[in-house]
C-alpha positions in Angstrom: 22.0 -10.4 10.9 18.5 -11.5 10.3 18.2 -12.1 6.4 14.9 -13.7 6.6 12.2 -14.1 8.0 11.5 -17.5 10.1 8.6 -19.7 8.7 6.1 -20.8 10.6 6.3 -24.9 11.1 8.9 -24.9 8.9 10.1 -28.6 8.6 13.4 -28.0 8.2 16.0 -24.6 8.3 16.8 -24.7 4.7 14.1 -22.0 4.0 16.1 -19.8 6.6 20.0 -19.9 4.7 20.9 -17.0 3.1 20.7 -16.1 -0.8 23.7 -13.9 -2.3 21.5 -11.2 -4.3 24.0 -11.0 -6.6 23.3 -9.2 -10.0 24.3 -12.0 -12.4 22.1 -14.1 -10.3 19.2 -11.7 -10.6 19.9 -11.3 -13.7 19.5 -15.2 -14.7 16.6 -15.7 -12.4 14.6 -12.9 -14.3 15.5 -13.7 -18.5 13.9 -16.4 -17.4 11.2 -15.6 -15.2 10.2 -11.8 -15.3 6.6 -11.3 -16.9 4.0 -9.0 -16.1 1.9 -9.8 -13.8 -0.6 -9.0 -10.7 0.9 -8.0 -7.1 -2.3 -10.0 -5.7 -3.6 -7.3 -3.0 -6.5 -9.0 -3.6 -7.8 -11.5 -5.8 -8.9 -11.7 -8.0 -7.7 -8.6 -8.8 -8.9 -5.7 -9.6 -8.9 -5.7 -13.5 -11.4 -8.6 -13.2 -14.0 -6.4 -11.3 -16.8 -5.5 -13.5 -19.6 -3.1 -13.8 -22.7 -5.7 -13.6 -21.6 -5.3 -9.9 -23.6 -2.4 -8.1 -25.1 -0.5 -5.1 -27.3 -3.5 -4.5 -24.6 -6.3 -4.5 -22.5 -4.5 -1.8 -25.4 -3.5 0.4 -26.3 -7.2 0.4 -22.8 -8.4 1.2 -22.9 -5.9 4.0 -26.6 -7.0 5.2 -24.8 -10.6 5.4 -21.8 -9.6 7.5 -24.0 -7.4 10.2 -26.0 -10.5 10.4 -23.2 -12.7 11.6 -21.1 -10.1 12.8 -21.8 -10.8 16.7 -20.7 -14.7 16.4 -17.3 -13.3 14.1 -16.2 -11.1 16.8 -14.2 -10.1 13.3 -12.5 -6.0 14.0 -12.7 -4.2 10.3 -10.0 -2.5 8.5 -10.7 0.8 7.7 -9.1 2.8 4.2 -9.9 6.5 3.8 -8.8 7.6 0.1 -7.5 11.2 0.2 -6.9 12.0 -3.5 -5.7 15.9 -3.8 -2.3 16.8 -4.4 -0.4 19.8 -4.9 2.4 19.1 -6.8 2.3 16.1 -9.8 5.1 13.9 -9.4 5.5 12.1 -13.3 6.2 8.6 -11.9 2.8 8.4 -10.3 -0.2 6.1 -11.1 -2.4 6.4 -8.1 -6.1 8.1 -8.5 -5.2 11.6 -7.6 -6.8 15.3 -7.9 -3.7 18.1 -8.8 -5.0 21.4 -7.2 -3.6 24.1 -5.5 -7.1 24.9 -4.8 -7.0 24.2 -0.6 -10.6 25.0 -0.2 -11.2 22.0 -2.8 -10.7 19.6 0.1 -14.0 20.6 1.9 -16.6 19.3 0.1 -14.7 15.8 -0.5 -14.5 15.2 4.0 -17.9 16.2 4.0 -19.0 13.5 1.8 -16.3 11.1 3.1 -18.7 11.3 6.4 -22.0 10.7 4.6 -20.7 7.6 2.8 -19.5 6.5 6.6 -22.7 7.0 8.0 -24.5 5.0 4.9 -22.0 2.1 5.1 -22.1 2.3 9.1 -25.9 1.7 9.3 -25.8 -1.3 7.1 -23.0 -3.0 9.0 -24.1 -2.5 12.4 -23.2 -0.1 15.1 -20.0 0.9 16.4 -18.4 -2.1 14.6 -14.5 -2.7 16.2 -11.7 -1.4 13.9 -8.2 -2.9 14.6 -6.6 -0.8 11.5 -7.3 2.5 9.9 -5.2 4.2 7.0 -5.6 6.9 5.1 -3.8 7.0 1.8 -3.8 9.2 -1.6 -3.2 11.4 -2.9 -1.7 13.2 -0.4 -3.6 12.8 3.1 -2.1 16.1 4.7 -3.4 18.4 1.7 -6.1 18.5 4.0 -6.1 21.4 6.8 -5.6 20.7 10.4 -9.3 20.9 11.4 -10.3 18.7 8.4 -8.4 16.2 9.4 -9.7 16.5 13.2 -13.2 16.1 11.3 -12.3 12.9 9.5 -11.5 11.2 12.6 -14.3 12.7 14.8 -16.6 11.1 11.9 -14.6 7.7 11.4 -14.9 7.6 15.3 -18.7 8.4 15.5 -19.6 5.6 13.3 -17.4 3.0 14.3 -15.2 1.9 17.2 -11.7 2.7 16.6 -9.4 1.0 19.2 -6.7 2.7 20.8 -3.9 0.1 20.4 -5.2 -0.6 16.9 -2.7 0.0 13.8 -3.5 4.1 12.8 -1.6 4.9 10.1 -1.1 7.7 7.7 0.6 8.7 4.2 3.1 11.3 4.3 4.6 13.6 1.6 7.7 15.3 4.0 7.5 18.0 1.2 3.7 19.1 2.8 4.2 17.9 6.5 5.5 20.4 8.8 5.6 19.9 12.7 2.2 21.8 13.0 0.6 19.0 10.7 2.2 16.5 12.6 1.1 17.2 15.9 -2.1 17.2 14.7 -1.8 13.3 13.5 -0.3 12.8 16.2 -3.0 14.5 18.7 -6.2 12.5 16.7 -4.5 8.8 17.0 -2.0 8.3 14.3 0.9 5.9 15.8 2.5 4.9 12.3 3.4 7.0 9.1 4.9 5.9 5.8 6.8 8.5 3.9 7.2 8.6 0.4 11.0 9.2 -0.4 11.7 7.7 -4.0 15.5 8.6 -4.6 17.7 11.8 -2.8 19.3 12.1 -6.6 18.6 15.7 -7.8 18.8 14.5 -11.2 16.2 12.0 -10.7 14.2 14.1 -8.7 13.7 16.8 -11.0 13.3 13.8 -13.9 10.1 12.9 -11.9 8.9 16.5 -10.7 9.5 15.7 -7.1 12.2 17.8 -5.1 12.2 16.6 -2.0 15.9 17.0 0.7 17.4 14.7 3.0 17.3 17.4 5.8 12.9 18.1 5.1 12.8 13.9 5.2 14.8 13.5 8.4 12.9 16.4 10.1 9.5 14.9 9.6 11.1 11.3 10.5 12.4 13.0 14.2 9.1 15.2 14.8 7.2 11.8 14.4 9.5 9.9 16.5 9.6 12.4 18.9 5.4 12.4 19.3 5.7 9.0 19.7 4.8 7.1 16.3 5.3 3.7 16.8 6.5 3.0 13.3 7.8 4.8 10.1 8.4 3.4 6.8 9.6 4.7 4.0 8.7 4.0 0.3 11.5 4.0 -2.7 11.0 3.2 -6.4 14.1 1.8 -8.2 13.9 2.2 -12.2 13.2 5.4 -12.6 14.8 7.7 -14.9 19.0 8.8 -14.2 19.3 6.0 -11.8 22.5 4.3 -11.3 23.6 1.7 -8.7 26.1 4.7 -7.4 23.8 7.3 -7.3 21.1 5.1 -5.6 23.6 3.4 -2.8 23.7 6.9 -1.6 20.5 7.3 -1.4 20.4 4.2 0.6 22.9 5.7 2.4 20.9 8.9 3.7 17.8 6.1 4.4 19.9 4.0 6.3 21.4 6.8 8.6 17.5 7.6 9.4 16.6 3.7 10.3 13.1 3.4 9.5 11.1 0.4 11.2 9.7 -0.9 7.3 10.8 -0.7 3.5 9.0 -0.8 0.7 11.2 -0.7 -2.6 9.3 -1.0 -5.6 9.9 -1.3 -9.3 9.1 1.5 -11.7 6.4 0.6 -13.9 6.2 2.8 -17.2 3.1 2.5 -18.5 2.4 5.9 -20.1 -0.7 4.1 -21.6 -2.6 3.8 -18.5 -0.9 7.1 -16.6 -0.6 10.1 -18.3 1.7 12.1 -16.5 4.2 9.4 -17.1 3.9 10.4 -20.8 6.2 13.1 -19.1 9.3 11.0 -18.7 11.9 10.6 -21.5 12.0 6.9 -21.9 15.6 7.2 -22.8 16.2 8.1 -19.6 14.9 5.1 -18.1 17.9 2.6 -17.0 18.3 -0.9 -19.3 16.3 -4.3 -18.2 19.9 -5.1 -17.0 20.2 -2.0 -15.3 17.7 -2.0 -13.1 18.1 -5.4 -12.0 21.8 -4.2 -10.8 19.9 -2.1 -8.9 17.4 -4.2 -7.0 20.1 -6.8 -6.7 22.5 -4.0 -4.2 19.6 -3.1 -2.7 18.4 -6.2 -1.3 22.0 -7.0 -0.9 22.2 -3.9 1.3 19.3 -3.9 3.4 19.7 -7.7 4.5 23.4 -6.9 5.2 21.7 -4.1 7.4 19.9 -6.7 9.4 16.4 -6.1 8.0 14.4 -9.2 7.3 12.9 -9.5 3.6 9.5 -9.8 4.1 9.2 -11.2 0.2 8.8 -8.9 -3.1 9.5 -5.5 -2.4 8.9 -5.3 1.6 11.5 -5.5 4.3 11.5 -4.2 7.9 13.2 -4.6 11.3 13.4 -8.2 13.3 11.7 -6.3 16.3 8.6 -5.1 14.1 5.1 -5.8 13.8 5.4 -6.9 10.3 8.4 -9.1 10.9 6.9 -10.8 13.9 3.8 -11.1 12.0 5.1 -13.6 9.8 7.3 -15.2 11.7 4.1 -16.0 13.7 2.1 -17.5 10.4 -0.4 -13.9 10.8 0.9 -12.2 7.7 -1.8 -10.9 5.3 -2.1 -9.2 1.9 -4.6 -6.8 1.5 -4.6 -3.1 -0.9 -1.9 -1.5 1.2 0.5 -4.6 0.5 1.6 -6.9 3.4 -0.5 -6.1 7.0 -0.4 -7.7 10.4 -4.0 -8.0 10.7 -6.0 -11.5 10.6 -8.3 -11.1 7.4 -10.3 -9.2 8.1 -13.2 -7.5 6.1 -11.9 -4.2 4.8 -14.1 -1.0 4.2 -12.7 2.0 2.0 -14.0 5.2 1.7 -13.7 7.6 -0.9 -13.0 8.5 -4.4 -11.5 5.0 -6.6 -11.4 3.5 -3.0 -11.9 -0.5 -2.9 -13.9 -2.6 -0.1 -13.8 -6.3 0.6 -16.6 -7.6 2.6 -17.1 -11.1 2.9 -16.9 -12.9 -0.6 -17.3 -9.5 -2.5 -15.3 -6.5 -3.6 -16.9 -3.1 -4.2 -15.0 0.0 -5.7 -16.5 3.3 -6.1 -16.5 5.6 -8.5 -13.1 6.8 -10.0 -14.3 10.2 -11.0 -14.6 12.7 -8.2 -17.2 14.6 -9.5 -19.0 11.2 -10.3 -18.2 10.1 -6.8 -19.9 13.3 -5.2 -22.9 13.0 -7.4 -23.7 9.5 -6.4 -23.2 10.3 -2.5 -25.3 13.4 -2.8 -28.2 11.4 -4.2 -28.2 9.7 -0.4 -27.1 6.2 -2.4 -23.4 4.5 -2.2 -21.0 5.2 -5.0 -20.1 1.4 -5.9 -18.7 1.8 -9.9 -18.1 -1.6 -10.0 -16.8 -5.2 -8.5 -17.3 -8.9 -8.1 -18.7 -11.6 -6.4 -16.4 -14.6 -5.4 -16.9 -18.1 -6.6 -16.1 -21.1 -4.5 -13.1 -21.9 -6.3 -12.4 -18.0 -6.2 -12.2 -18.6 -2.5 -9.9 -21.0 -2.1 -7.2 -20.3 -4.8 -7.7 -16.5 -3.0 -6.8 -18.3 0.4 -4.0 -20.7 -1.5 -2.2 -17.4 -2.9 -2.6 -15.7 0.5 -0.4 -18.0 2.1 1.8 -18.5 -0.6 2.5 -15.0 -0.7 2.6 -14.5 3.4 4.2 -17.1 4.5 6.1 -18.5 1.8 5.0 -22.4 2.1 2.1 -24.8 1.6 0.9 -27.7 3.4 -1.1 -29.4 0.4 -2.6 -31.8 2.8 -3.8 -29.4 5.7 -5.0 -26.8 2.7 -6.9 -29.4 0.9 -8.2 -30.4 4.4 -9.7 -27.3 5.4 -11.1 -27.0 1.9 -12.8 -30.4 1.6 -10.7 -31.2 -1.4 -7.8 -33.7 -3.0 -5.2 -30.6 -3.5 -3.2 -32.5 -5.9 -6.0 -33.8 -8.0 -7.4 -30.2 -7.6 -4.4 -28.7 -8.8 -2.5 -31.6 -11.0 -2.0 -28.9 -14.0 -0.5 -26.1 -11.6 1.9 -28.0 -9.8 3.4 -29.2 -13.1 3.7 -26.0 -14.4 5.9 -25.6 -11.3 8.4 -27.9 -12.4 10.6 -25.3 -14.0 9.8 -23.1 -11.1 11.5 -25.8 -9.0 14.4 -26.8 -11.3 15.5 -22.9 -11.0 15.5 -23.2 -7.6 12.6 -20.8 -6.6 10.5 -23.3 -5.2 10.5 -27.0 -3.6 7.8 -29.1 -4.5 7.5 -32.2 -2.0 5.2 -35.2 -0.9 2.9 -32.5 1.9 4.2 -28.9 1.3 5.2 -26.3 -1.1 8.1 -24.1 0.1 9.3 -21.1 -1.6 12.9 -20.7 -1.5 14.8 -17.4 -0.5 15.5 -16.5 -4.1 11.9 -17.5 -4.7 10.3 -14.6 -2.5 11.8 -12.5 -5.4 9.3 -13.6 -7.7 6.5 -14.5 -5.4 4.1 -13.1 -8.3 5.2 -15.1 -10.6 4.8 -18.7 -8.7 1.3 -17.2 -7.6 0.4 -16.4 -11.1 0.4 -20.6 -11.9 -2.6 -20.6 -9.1 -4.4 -17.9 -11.1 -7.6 -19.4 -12.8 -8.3 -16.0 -14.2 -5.0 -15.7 -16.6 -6.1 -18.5 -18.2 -9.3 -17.2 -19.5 -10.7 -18.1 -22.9 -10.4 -14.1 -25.1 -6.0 -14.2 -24.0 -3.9 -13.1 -26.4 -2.1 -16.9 -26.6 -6.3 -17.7 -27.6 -6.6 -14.3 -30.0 -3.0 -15.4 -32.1 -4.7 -19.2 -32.5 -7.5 -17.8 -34.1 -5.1 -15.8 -36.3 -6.1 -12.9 -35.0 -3.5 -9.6 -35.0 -2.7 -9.0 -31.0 -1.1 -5.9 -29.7 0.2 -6.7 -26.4 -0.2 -3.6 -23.8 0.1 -4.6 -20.2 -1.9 -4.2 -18.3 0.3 -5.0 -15.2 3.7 -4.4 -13.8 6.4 -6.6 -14.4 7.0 -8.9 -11.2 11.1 -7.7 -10.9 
């Protein structure tokens, strides 16, 4: 068995013994600790971004990079955002187009390879790429010779390279060997595939009808073509689900051994994401409930012999995530966890989000506003954010909290030029109760989250978060005597 990951320099192998996931211990760890809060793909995140940020901002963060790319030697990440679906599945909050309309697609990879060849001539030429993935939506709504085009213009404009990571979003419902071929034939060599739950109850709760025979076809095609890696992506929470029903879901997943996991909590926030306005609350399983069910399913997995990566990740000892971290290389980024050094990160697309240098840029959320702003011959940034210097290094301080799960306070505060534990006297005593639960250790050099800890990852980053502690909170609103309706604006971190 390989329950966790092994830290890099890791002082002593009391970060490597095993935590029982048992439910009443879940269940205790979050009354006290579950809160809603950021997953920190980036940070600061994304809700901070604001529309003072523009065209001009991004081109001059990518004016900066092309100047001091050639001494970086830095690859890029690549993200192409693919929103059309066919079918709306209720649970969804991604930015998404429901069509049926197939022609609808040509306009948006036309316009996908303008905004390549804008961003490409600011950058520099032929710029490495180590990673390229294309996400949605649903990337294989587009037809065969579409997708050819995408990658004939990603490769134009920059230098993808053959061993880099290539991967790709799948819907098994809209992938058939055909389609798959084709990814395979233009450089894909990973595929995640969105499963959710094999229950037909919860499957028609949620609008997606999906069988384990269409799943494990796509999951053998690809194997059989020669992609490297498959994951699969489950949510837990969502409405019907039991801890029986869902262990035989786990079941089927298991029998089909995929290389990564990501199981990730429902959030219902019918607020923010309309179709989920669709789902009967009542249907929903209790706070208790759907602890029980993350509890068997970590429980499960690690019995399996996959290594908890930390939150809601998990994948085999021999894969490039696993070995990642166990070689201090993991990274955060929009996709979640990544094997890539951090590197600058350029998205494409409808919604999509770039991070170059010490600025984020995302474009326009509507498509129609999107195409309008391409069209013009200009880039399509909505809005972002320049990073401060102390943005930088509590960015850097959560990265490795999150990726590798410990802290040396004295190298950190090293590299930074700073006194970490002057810098941050008020954050590491609101880890105290953090500590006294058991989730972290606090000690004279490093901070080391514990096994249970990786659980609630968020929630130890969210005491390095400068930005929840804004003037204008609700905690500031109720001491003015101000009314405050709380609506999240997050997920909560179980």
């Amino acid at each position: 068995m390989f329950p966790f990951a092994k830290m890099a320099d890791t002082p002593s192998a009391e970060n490597d013994t095993a935590f029982r996931w048992s439910a009443p211990q879940v269940r205790a760890l979050a009354q006290r600790f579950d809160t809603y809060g950021p997953r920190y793909t980036s940070y600061p995140t994304a809700d901070r971004f604001h529309n003072g940020f523009g065209n001009s901002d991004y081109l001059d963060a990518l004016h900066r990079r092309a100047a001091i790319a050639p001494a970086l030697h830095a690859p890029l990440s690549l993200y192409m955002h693919l929103p059309f679906c066919a079918n709306l599945c209720y649970y969804c909050g991604c930015n998404k187009v429901i069509t049926k309309d197939r022609s609808r697609s040509a306009r948006y990879v036309e316009t996908l390879a303008r905004e390549m060849a804008m961003v490409a001539s600011q950058i520099g030429p032929l710029r490495r790429v180590t990673q390229l993935h294309w996400g949605g939506g649903t990337p294989t709504f587009l037809a065969h010779d579409e997708m050819r085009a995408v990658m004939a213009a990603t490769r134009e404009h920059f230098d993808v390279a053959n061993d880099g990571e290539i991967s790709v979003e799948l819907d098994p419902r809209h992938a058939d060997d055909a389609t798959l071929e084709v990814l395979a034939e233009i450089g894909f060599n990973r595929a995640s595939l969105g499963i959710q739950d094999f229950d037909p109850d919860v499957q028609r709760a949620v609008h997606r009808i999906q069988s384990v025979e269409e799943t494990r076809r796509v999951v053998d095609t690809a194997r059989r073509l020669g992609l490297e890696s498959i994951s699969f992506d489950l949510i837990y929470g969502l409405p019907y689900q039991r801890t029986e029903t869902f262990n035989a879901t786990l079941d089927r997943v298991l029998e089909m051994a995929p290389d990564r996991l990501s199981v990730y909590s429902y959030a219902h926030l019918p607020h923010l994401f309309k179709a989920q306005r669709r789902i009967d609350m009542f249907t929903l399983p209790t706070a208790d409930e759907k602890l029980d069910l993350l509890a068997m399913t970590v429980e499960r997995l690690v019995a399996e012999g996959y290594v908890y990566i930390g939150m809601d990740h998990f994948a085999r000892p021999d894969d490039a995530l696993a070995i990642a971290q166990r070689e201090g290389r993991l990274q955060r980024n929009f996709q979640g966890y990544s094997t890539h050094a951090d590197c600058d990160m350029l998205a494409f697309g409808v919604s999509a989000i770039s991070r170059v240098g010490d600025v984020y840029a995302q474009n326009e959320k509507d498509l129609d506003a999107y195409y309008a702003r391409i069209d013009a011959g200009e880039l399509a940034v909505l809005r972002g954010m320049s990073l401060t210097p102390d943005d930088h290094v509590r960015r850097a301080l959560i990265g490795e909290l999150m990726c590798g799960f410990e802290l040396n306070m004295r190298a950190f505060g090293a590299r930074h030029g700073l006194d970490f534990k002057r810098s941050f006297a008020d954050e590491l005593q609101a880890l105290a109760p953090l500590e006294e639960a058991g989730l972290v250790k606090v000690g004279d050099e490093r901070i080391v989250i514990t096994p249970q800890g990786r659980l609630l990852v968020r929630r130890i980053a969210m005491v390095f978060d400068a930005h929840l502690r804004e003037a204008g909170t609700e905690r500031a609103m109720e001491a003015e005597g101000k009314p405050v309706t709380f609506v999240p604006r997050y997920s909560k971190v179980v």
